[in-house]
C-alpha positions as CSV (number, residue, x, y, z in Angstrom):
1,X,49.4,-164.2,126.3
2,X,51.0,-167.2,127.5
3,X,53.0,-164.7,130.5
4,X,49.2,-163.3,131.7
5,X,48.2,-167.1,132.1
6,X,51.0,-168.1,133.9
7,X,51.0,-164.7,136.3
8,X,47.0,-165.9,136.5
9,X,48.1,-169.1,137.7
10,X,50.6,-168.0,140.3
11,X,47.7,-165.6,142.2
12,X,45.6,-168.3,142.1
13,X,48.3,-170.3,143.9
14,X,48.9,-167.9,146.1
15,X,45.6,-167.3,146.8
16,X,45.5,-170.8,148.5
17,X,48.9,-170.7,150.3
18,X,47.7,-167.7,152.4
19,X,44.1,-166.6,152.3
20,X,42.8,-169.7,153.2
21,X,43.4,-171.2,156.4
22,X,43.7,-174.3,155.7
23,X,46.8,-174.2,153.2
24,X,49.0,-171.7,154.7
25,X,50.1,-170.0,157.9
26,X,46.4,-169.8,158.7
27,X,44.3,-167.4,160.9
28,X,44.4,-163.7,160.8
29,X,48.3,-163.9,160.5
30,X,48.1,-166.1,157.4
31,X,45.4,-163.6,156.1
32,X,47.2,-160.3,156.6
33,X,50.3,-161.6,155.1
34,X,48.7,-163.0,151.9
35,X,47.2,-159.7,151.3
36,X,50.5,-158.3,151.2
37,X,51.8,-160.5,149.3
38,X,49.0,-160.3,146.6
39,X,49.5,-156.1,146.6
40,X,53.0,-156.5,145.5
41,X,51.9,-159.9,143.2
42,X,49.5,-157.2,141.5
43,X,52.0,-154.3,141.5
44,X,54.7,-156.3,139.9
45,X,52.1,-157.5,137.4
46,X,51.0,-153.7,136.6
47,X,54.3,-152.8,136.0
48,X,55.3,-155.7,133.7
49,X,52.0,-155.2,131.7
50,X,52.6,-151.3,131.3
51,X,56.1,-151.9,130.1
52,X,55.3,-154.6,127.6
53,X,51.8,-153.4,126.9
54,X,53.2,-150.1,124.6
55,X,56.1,-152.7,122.4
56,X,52.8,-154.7,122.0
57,X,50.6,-152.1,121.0
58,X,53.1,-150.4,118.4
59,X,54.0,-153.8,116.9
60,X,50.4,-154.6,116.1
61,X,49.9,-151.0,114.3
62,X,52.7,-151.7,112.3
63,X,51.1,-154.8,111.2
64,X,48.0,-153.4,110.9
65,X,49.5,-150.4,108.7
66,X,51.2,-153.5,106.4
67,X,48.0,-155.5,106.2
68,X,46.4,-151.8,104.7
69,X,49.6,-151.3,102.8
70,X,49.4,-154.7,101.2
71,X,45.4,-154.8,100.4
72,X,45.5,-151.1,98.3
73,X,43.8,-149.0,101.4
74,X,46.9,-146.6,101.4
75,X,49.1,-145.3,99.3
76,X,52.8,-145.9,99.3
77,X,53.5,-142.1,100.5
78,X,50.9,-142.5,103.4
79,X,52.1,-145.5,104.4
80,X,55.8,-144.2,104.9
81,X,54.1,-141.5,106.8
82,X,52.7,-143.4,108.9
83,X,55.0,-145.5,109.6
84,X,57.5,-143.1,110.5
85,X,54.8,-141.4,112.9
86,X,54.8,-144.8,114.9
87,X,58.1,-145.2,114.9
88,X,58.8,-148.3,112.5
């Protein structure tokens, strides 16, 4: 969670270096730039989130499936099933 803040943080930043006239290059060349900038800001931010987002998601299954394990939801058989179908 810490990552999104910080990645939060930076647009923001950027934001005021080149949208706003009175921080950046200013005018319609600050503007266009800055928009640029922000599409490949939000790309590189897409791509880091879909290729951490899945480890993340299959990490808190497994602890979810532990958690049931552990409180007497499942059985010991559908718990290795499961596991094995997420791939712990």
């Amino acid at each position: 969670m810490g990552d999104r803040n910080l990645a939060l943080v930076a647009v923001a930043g950027l934001l005021l270096l080149f949208l706003f006239p009175a921080f950046g290059m200013g005018g319609m060349m600050g503007f266009g730039m800055g928009l640029g900038l922000l599409f490949w800001v939000a790309v590189a931010l897409l791509l880091y989130h879909l290729l951490t987002g899945r480890e993340e998601g299959s990490d808190a299954a497994l602890k979810l499936l532990k958690e049931r394990y552990a409180r007497g939801e499942i059985t010991r058989e559908e718990y290795l099933r499961m596991k094995e179908e997420l791939g712990g």
